[in-house]
C-alpha positions as CSV (number, residue, x, y, z in Angstrom):
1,X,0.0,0.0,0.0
2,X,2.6,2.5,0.9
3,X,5.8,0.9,-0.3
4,X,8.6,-0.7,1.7
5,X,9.4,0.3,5.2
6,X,12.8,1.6,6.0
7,X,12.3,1.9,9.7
8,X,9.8,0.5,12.6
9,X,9.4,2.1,16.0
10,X,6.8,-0.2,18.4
11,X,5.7,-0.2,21.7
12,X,3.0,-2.8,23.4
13,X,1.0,-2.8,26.4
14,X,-1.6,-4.0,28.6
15,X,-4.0,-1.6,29.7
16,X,-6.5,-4.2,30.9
17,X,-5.7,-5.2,34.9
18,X,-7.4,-8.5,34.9
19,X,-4.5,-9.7,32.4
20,X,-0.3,-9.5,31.7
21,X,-0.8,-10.0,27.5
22,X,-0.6,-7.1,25.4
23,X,-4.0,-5.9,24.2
24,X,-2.8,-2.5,22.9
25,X,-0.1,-1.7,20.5
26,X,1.1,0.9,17.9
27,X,3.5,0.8,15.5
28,X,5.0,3.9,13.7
29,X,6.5,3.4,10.2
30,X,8.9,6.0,8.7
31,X,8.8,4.3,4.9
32,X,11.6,4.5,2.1
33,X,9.6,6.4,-0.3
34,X,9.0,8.9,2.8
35,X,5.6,8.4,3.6
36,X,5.1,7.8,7.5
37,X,2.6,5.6,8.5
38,X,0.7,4.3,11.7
39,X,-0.8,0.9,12.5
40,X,-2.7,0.6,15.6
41,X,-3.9,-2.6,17.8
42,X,-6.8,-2.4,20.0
43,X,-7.8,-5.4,21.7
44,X,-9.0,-3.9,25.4
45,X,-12.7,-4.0,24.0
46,X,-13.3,-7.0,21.9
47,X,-15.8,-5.1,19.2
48,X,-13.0,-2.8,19.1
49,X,-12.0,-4.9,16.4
50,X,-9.8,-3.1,13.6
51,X,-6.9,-2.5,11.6
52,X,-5.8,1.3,11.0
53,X,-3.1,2.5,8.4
54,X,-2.3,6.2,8.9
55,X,-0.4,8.4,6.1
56,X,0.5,11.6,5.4
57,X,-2.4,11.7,2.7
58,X,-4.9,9.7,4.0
59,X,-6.1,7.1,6.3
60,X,-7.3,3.4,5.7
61,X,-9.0,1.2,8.6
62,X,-10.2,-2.5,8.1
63,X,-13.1,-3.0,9.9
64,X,-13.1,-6.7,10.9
65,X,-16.7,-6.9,12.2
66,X,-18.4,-5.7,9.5
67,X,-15.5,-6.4,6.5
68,X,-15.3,-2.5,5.5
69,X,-12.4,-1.0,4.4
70,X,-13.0,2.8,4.8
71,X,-10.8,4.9,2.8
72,X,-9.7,8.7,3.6
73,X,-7.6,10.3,1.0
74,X,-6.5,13.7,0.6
75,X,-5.7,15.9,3.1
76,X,-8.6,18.6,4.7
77,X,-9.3,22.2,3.8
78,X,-10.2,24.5,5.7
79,X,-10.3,21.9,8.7
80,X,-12.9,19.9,6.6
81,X,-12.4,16.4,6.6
82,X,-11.7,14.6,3.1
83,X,-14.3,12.5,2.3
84,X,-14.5,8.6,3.2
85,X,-15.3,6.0,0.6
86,X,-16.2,2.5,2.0
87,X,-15.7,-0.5,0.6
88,X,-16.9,-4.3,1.7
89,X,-15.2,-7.2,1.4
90,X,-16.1,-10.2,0.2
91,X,-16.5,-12.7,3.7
92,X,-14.4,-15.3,4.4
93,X,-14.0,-18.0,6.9
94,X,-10.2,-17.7,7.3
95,X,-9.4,-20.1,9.8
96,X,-11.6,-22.7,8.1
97,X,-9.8,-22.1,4.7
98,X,-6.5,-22.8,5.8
99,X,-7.4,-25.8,7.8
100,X,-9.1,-27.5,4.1
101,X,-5.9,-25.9,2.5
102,X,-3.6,-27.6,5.0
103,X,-5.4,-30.8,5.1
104,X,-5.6,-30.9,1.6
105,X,-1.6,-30.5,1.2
106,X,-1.1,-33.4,3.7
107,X,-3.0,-35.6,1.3
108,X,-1.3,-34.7,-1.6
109,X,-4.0,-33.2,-3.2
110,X,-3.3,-29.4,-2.9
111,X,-0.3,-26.8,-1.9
112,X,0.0,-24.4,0.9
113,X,-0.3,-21.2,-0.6
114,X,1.8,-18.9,1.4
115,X,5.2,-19.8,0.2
116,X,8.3,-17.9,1.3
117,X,8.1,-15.1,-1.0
118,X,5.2,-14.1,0.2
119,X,5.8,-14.6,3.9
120,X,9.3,-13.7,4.4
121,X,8.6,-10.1,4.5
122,X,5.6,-10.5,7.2
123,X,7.7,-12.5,9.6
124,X,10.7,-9.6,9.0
125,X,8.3,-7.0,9.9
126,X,6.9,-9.0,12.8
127,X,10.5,-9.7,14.3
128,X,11.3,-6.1,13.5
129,X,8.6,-4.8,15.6
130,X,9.0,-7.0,18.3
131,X,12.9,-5.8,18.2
132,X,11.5,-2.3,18.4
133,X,9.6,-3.1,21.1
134,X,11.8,-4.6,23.4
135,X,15.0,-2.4,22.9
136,X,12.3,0.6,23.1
137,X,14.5,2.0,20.2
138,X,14.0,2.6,15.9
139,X,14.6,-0.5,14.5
140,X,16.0,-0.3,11.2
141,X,14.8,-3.1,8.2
């Protein structure tokens, strides 16, 4: 969406009492084409149940309850907001996808279909963050 990130600054915490895991994070992305962006982790309510990319031009947030994507490009005028444009998703039962596409590879009669290509750059991130997040420091890709 925004290109390649060049560096990763993360911090996690638990702001619910009744629990030590994490249920809130941020992570702020300074990218290589220069574009900063923001992704945000809520998980203190559990309808508080979204994704949010923050740039300098606009704003994207994945609504995983109702499978929206609501787009906000542009920047305001005049302290006007730029319009949103939503967009649904088409629904899917993740976890019950991956267990046919598992099962299916086991008996020879499919193929994962994350291969390393695709994932390599989801774990780096990850690891990155978590890096970030325990030095409390700019991690660098």
């Amino acid at each position: 969406l925004l290109g390649e990130p060049a560096t990763i600054y993360s911090s996690n915490h638990c702001s619910q009492s009744l629990s030590d895991a994490v249920d809130a994070s941020v992570s702020l992305l300074k990218m290589k084409e220069g574009a900063t962006a923001v992704l945000t982790h809520y998980y203190i309510v559990p309808s508080l149940g979204y994704l949010r990319v923050e740039g300098t031009e606009g704003t994207a947030t994945y609504e995983i309850d109702s499978n929206e994507v609501i787009l906000r490009t542009g920047r305001d005028i005049n302290c006007i907001p730029a319009p949103t444009e939503r967009y649904t998703l088409t629904a899917l039962d993740d976890r019950l996808e991956q267990v046919v596409e598992f099962a299916r590879a086991i008996a020879g009669k499919g193929e994962i279909e994350t291969d390393f290509s695709t994932a390599y750059p989801v774990v780096k991130f990850i690891e990155k963050a978590m890096e970030s997040t325990l030095s409390d420091k700019v991690v660098t890709f």
